[in-house]
C-alpha positions as CSV (number, residue, x, y, z in Angstrom):
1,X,105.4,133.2,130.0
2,X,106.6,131.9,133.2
3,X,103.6,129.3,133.2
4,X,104.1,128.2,129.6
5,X,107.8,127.7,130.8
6,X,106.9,125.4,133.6
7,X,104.3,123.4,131.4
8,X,107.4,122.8,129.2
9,X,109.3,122.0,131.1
10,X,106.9,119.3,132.4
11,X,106.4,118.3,129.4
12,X,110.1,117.9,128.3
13,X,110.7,116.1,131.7
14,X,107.7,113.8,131.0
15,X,109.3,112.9,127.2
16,X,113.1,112.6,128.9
17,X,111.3,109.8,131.3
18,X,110.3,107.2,128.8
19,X,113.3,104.7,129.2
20,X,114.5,104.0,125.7
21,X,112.9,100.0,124.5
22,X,115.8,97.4,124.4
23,X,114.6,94.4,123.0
24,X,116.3,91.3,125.3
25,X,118.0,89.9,122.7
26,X,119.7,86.3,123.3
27,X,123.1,86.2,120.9
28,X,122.6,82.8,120.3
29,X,118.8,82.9,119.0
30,X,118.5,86.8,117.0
31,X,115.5,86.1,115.2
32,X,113.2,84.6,118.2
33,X,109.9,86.1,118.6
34,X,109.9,89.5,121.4
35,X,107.1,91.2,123.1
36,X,106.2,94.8,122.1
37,X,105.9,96.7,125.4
38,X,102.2,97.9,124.1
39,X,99.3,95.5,123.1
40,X,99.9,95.4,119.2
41,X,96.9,96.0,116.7
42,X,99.4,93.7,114.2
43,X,101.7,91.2,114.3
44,X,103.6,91.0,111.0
45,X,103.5,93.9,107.9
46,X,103.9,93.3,104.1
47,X,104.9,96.8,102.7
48,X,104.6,97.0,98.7
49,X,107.0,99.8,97.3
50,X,106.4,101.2,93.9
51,X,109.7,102.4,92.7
52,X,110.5,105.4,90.6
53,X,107.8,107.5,92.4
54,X,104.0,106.4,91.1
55,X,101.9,109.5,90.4
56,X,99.3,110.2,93.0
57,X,97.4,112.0,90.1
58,X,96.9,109.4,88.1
59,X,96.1,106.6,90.3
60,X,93.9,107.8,93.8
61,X,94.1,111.4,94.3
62,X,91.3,112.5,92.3
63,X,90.8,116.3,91.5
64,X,88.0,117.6,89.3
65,X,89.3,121.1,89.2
66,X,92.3,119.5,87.6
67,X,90.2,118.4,85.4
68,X,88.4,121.6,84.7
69,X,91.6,123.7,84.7
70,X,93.4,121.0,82.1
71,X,95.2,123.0,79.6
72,X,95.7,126.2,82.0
73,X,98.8,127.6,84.1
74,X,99.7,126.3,87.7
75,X,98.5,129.1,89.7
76,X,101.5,131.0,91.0
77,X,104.0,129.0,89.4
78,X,104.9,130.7,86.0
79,X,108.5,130.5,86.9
80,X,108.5,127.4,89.0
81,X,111.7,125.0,88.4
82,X,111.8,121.8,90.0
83,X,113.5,118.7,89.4
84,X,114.4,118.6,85.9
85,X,113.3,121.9,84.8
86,X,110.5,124.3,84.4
87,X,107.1,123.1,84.4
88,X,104.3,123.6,81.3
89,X,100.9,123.5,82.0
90,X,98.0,122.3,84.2
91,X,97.4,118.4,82.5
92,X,94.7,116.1,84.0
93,X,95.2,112.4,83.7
94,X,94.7,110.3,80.9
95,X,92.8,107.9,82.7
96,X,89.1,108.4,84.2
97,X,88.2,107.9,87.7
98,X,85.4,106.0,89.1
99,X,83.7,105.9,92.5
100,X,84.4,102.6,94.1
101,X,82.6,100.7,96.9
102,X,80.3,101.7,99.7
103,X,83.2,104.4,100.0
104,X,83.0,106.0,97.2
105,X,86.1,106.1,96.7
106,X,87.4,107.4,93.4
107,X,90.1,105.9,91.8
108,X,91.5,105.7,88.5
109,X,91.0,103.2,85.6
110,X,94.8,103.0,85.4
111,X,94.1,100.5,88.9
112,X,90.1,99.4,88.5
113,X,91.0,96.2,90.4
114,X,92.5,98.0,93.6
115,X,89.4,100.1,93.0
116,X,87.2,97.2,93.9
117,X,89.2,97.1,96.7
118,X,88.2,100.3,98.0
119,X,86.6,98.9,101.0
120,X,89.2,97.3,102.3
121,X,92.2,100.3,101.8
122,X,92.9,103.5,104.7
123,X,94.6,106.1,101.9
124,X,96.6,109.0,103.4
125,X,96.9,112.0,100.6
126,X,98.8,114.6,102.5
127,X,102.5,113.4,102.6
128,X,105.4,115.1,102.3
129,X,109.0,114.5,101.7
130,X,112.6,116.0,102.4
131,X,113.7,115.3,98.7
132,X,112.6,115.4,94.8
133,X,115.7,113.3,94.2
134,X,115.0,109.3,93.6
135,X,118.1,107.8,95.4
136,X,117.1,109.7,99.0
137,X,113.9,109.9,98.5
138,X,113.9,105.9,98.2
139,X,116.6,105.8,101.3
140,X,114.0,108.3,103.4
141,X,110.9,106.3,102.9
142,X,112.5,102.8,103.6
143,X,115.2,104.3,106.1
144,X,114.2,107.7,107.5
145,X,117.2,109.0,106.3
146,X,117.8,110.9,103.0
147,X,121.6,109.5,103.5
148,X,123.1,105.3,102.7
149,X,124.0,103.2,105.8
150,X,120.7,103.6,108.3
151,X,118.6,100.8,108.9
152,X,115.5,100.0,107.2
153,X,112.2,99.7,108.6
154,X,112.1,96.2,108.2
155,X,115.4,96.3,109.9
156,X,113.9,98.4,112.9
157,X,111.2,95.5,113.4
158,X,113.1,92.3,113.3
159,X,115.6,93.8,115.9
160,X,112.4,94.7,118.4
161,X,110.5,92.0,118.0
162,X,112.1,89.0,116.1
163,X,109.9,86.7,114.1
164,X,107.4,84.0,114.6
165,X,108.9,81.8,112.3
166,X,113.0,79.0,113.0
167,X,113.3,78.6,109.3
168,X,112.6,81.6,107.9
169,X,114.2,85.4,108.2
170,X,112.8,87.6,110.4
171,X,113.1,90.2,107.3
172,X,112.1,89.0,103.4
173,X,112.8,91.8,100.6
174,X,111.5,90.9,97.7
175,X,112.7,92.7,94.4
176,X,110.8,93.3,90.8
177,X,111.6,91.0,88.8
178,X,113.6,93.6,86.6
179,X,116.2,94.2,89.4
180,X,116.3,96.4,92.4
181,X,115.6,100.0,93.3
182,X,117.7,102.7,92.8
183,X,119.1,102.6,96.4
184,X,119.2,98.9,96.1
185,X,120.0,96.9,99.1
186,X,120.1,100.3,101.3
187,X,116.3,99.9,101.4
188,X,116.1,96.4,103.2
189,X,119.3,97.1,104.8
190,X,119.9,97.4,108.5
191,X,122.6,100.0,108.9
192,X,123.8,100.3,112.1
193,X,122.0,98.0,113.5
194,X,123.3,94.2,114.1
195,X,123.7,92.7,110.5
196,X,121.3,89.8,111.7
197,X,118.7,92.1,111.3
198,X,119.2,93.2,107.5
199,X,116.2,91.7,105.0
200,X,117.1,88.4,103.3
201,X,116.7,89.1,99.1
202,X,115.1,86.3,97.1
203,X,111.9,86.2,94.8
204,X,110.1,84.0,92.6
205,X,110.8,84.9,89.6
206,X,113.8,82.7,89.7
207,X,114.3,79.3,90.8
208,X,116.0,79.2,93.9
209,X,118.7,75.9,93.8
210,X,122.0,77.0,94.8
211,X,120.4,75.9,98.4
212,X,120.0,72.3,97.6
213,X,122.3,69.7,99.7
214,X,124.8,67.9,96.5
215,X,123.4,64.6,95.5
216,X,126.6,63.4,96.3
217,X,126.4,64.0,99.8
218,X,123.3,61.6,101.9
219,X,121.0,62.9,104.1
220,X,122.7,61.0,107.3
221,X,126.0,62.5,106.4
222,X,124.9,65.8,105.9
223,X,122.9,65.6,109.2
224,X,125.4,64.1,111.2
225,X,128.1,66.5,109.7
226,X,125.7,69.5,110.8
227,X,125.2,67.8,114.7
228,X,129.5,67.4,114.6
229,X,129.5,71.3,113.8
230,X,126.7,72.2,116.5
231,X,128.6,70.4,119.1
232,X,132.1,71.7,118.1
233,X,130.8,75.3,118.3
234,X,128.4,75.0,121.6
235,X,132.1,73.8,122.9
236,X,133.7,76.8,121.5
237,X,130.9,79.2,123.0
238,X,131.3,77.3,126.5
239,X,135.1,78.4,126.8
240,X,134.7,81.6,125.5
241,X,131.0,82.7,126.7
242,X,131.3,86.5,126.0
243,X,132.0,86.0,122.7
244,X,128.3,87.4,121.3
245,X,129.3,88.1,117.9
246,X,130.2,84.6,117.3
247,X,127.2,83.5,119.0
248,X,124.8,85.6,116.5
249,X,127.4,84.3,113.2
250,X,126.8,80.7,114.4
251,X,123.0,81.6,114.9
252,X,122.8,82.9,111.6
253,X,124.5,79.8,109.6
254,X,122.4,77.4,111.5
255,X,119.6,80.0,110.2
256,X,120.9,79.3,106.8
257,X,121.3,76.0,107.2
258,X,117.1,75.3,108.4
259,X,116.8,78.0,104.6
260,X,118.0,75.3,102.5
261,X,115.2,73.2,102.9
262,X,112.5,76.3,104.2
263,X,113.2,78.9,101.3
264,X,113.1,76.6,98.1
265,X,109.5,75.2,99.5
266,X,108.3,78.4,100.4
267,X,109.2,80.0,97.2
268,X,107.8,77.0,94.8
269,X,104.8,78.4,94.0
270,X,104.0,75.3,91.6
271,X,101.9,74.1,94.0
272,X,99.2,76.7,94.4
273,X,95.6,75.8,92.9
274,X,95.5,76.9,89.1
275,X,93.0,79.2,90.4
276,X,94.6,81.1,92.5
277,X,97.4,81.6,90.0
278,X,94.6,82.7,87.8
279,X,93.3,85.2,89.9
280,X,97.3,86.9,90.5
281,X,97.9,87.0,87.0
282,X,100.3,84.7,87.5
283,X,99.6,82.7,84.1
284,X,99.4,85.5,81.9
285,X,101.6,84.4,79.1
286,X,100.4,87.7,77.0
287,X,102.4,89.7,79.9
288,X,105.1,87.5,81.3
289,X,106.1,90.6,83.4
290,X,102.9,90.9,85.1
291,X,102.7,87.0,85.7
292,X,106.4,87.3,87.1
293,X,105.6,90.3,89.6
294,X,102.5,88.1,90.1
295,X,104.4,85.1,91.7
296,X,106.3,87.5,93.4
297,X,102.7,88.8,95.4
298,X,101.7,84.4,95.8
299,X,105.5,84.4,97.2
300,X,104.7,87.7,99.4
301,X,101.7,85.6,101.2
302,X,103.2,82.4,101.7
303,X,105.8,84.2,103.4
304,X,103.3,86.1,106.0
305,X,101.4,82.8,106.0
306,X,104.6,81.2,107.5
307,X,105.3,84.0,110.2
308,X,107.8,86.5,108.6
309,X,107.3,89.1,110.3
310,X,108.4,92.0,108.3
311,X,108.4,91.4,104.0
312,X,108.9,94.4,101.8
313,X,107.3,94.1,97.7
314,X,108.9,96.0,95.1
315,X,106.9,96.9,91.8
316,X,109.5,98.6,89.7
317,X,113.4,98.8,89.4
318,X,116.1,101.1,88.7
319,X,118.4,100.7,85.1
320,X,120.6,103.0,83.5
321,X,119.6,104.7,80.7
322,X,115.4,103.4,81.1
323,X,114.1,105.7,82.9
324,X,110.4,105.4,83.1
325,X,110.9,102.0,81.5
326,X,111.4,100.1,84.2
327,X,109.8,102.0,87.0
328,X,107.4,104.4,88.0
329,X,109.3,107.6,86.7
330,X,106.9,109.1,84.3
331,X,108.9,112.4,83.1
332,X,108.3,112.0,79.2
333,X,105.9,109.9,77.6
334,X,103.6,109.7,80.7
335,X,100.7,108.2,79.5
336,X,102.9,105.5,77.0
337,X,104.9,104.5,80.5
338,X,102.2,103.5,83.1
339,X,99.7,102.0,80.3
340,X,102.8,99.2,80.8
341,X,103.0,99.5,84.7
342,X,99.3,99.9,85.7
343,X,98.3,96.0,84.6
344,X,101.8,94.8,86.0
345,X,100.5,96.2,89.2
346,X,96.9,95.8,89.1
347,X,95.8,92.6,89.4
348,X,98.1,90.8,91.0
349,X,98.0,93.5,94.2
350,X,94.3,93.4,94.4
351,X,94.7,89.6,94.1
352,X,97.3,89.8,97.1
353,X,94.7,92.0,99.3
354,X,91.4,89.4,98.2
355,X,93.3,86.7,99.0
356,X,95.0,87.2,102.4
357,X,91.4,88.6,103.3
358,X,89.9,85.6,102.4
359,X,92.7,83.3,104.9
360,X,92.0,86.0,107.7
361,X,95.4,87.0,107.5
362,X,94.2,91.0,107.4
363,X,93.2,90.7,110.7
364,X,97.3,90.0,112.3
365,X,98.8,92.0,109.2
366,X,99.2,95.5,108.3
367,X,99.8,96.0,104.4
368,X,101.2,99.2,103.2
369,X,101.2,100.6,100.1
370,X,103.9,103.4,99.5
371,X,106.3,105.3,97.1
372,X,108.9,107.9,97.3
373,X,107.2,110.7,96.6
374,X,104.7,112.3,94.0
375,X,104.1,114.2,90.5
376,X,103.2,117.7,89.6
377,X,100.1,118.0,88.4
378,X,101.8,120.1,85.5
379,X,103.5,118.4,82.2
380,X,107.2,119.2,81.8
381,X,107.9,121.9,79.6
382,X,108.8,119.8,76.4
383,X,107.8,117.1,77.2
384,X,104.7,114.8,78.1
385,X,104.9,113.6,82.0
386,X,105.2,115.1,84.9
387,X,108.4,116.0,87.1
388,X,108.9,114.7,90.7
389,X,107.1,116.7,93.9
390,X,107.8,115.6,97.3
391,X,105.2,118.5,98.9
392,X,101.9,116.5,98.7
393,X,101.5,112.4,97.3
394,X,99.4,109.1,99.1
395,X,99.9,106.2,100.3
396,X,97.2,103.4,101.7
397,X,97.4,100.8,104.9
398,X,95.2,98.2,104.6
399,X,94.7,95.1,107.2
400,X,95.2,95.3,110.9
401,X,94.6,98.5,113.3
402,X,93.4,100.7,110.5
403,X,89.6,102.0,109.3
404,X,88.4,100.5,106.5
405,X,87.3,102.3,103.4
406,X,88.7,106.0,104.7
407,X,90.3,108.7,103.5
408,X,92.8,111.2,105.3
409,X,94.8,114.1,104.3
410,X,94.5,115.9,101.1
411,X,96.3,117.9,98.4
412,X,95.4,121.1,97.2
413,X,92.4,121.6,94.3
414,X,95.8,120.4,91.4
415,X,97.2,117.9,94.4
416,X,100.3,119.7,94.1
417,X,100.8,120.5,97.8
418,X,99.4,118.7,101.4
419,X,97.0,121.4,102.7
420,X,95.2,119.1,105.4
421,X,96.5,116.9,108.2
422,X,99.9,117.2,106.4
423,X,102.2,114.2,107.6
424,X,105.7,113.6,107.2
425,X,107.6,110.4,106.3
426,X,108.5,110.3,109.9
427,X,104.8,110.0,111.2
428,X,103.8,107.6,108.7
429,X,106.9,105.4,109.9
430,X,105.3,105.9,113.8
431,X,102.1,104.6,112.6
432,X,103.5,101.7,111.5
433,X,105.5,101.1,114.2
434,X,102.3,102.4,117.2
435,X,100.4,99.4,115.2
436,X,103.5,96.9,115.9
437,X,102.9,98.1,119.4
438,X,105.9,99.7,119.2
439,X,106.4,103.6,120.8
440,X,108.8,105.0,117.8
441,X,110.6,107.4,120.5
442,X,111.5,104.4,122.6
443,X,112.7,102.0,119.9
444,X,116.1,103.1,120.1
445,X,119.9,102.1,119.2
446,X,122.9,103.6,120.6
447,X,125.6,104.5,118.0
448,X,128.3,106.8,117.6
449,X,127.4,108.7,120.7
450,X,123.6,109.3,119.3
451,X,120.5,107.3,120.7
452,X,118.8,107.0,116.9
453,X,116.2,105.7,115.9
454,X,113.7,105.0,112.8
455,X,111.4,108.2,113.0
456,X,115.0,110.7,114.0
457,X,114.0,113.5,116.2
458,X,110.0,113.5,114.6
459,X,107.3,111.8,114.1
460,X,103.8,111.9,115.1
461,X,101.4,108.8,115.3
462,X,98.9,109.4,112.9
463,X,95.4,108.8,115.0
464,X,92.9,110.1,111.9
465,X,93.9,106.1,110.4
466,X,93.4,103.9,113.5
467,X,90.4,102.0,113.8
């Protein structure tokens, strides 16, 4: 006992010695590009959120004994009650699964064009949550916090390391076309952290104009009324020089100011080749939803083409009184449901990962693939879909500093619980941030007497993904 106190205590003093990371950020330029303090494996990240909760059973975690079983009772669970009530029995998914690739892998006909992407994805099936509730679920995956007001993980970045692009935010959310998650802005928000670093909200799917300079008003005089304002406020920051916060407001208006002429080109995706809008989906006039969250996947690339360094995709949103309609939430007519989600998703996703392979943009960007937590493998007692389960679902990395075609973790025979290389929320958040070259116990921000951070008081790197 005494030894296994002093390697403790060596190990404790070891942890207590990291110095905490404080990015050297200049007030008057917020977004300019930092160094990790580690050699990164990627430079930007695209994260695409399915909202609602997307059934691991039914799109990647295959289980033949499911299959076998269909029909039967959950083992052990004949009096089981979770989120909105007591379960029925064992159903397998509507949809067959194929083997994919040289992987293998097997993956349902719900997705068979991210199947044929198989290759190219890392899948992680043992996750767990903290919740079975929508709201912090949503908050925990994005924030690391079941609770509103911490920042996001998008957040987290653009404060360490800034972005490679003047024009541009650091930080691009881009909602479904049908609205925002349930949490809404909380999920791109940044919290405590500087309000600079908070993720700028704007898609395709609508025409951005409001950022247009009048017609009235000439280019020289809006220029020259811009250089009058510059001058005025670099005078204004020479007689008070402490004033930081006006320093990062000013920084931020000039910010919007290089947006009115950066943001309406970037998102006018007219432009792109007819085949590449082909390929997305982005033409399909028989499902103007898909083609809608297809522009949204062109605008997702265009923005990592132009150095954003941090862009977050949502598939699904959150209205009252549609549940299941517009989302992911598949509690009563399961199968009815994500026949309407699965092509909205499909193609244009598999598109996104073909096509930023093709531009060698894979090899500097880390996609993720994630949701807030799983289904049972049992229908609902009365009804025909399956009730929320935060103790085993996937998600899939694809892109830089991750093996190709893999598989780690995995559920149970039903995939109702992680049994192998279980993760948490928190490690998959320190993966992320390990392949920004970022140490997720350093990446710190002082407030209200805590020294917080993105992955709380956890978080292990998972080491079974890096390639």
């Amino acid at each position: 006992m005494g030894l296994g106190g002093v390697a403790l205590a060596q190990l404790l003093g070891a942890r207590a010695a990291k110095p905490p990371f404080r990015p050297d950020i200049v007030p008057t330029r917020p977004y300019a590009a930092r160094h990790a303090h580690a050699r990164p494996k990627a430079q930007q990240v695209l994260v695409i959120f399915c909202s609602g909760a997307c059934s691991q059973i039914d799109t990647f975690d295959h289980k033949p004994e499911l299959i076998r079983r269909h029909g039967q009772s959950l083992p052990g669970a004949d009096s089981l009650v979770t989120f909105q009530g007591k379960q029925g029995s064992l159903n397998r998914s509507p949809w067959a699964f194929q083997p994919y690739g040289q992987s293998g892998k097997q993956i349902s006909d719900l997705v068979p064009r991210i199947g044929q992407m198989a290759d190219e994805l890392c899948f992680i099936h043992s996750l767990t949550g903290k919740t079975n509730t929508h709201g912090p679920a949503e908050n925990y995956m994005c924030t690391g916090s079941t609770l509103e007001g911490f920042p996001s993980m998008g957040a987290w970045t653009s404060y360490a390391l800034g972005s490679e692009n003047d024009n541009l935010p650091a930080y691009v959310a881009i909602p479904d076309p049908r609205g925002t998650p349930q949490s809404s802005v909380n999920c791109w928000g940044s919290g405590f952290l500087p309000a600079a670093f908070q993720g700028t909200a704007f898609n395709a799917a609508e025409p951005i104009n409001n950022l247009a300079r009048p017609e009235t008003i000439s280019r020289t005089t809006d220029e020259a009324t811009r250089a009058f304002l510059r001058r005025m406020n670099q005078r204004h920051l020479q007689r008070y020089p402490g004033e930081s916060e006006l320093a990062a407001r000013i920084a931020s208006h000039e910010l919007a100011a290089r947006m009115q002429m950066s943001v309406p080109e970037v998102s006018d995706i007219s432009s792109e080749p007819q085949h590449v809008l082909r390929s997305y989906g982005a033409d399909d006039s028989q499902n103007p939803l898909k083609a809608a969250f297809a522009r949204n996947c062109i605008l997702a690339r265009r923005l990592v083409e132009q150095g954003v360094r941090f862009v977050q995709l949502f598939n699904g949103a959150y209205q009252t009184g549609g549940e299941g309609v517009s989302n992911w939430d598949g509690h009563k007519v399961l199968k009815e449901q994500y026949a309407k989600h699965g092509p909205v998703l499909d193609q244009p996703v598999a598109a996104l990962l073909a096509d930023m392979k093709q531009r060698g943009l894979l090899e500097q960007t880390l996609v993720v693939w994630c949701t807030e937590f799983g289904r049972m493998p049992t229908f609902q007692v009365g009804a025909s879909g399956r009730d929320h389960n935060p103790d085993g679902f996937t998600a899939w990395l694809a892109g830089a500093g991750v093996k190709r075609g893999h598989t780690h973790g995995a559920t149970d025979e039903f995939s109702y619980k992680a049994v192998q290389d279980v993760a948490t929320v928190h490690d998959f958040h320190a993966t992320i941030l390990h392949l920004l070259g970022l140490e997720h116990e350093r990446l710190t921000f002082y407030h209200n007497g805590f020294e917080r951070r993105l992955t709380d008081v956890e978080g292990e790197v998972i080491e079974g993904v890096l390639a």
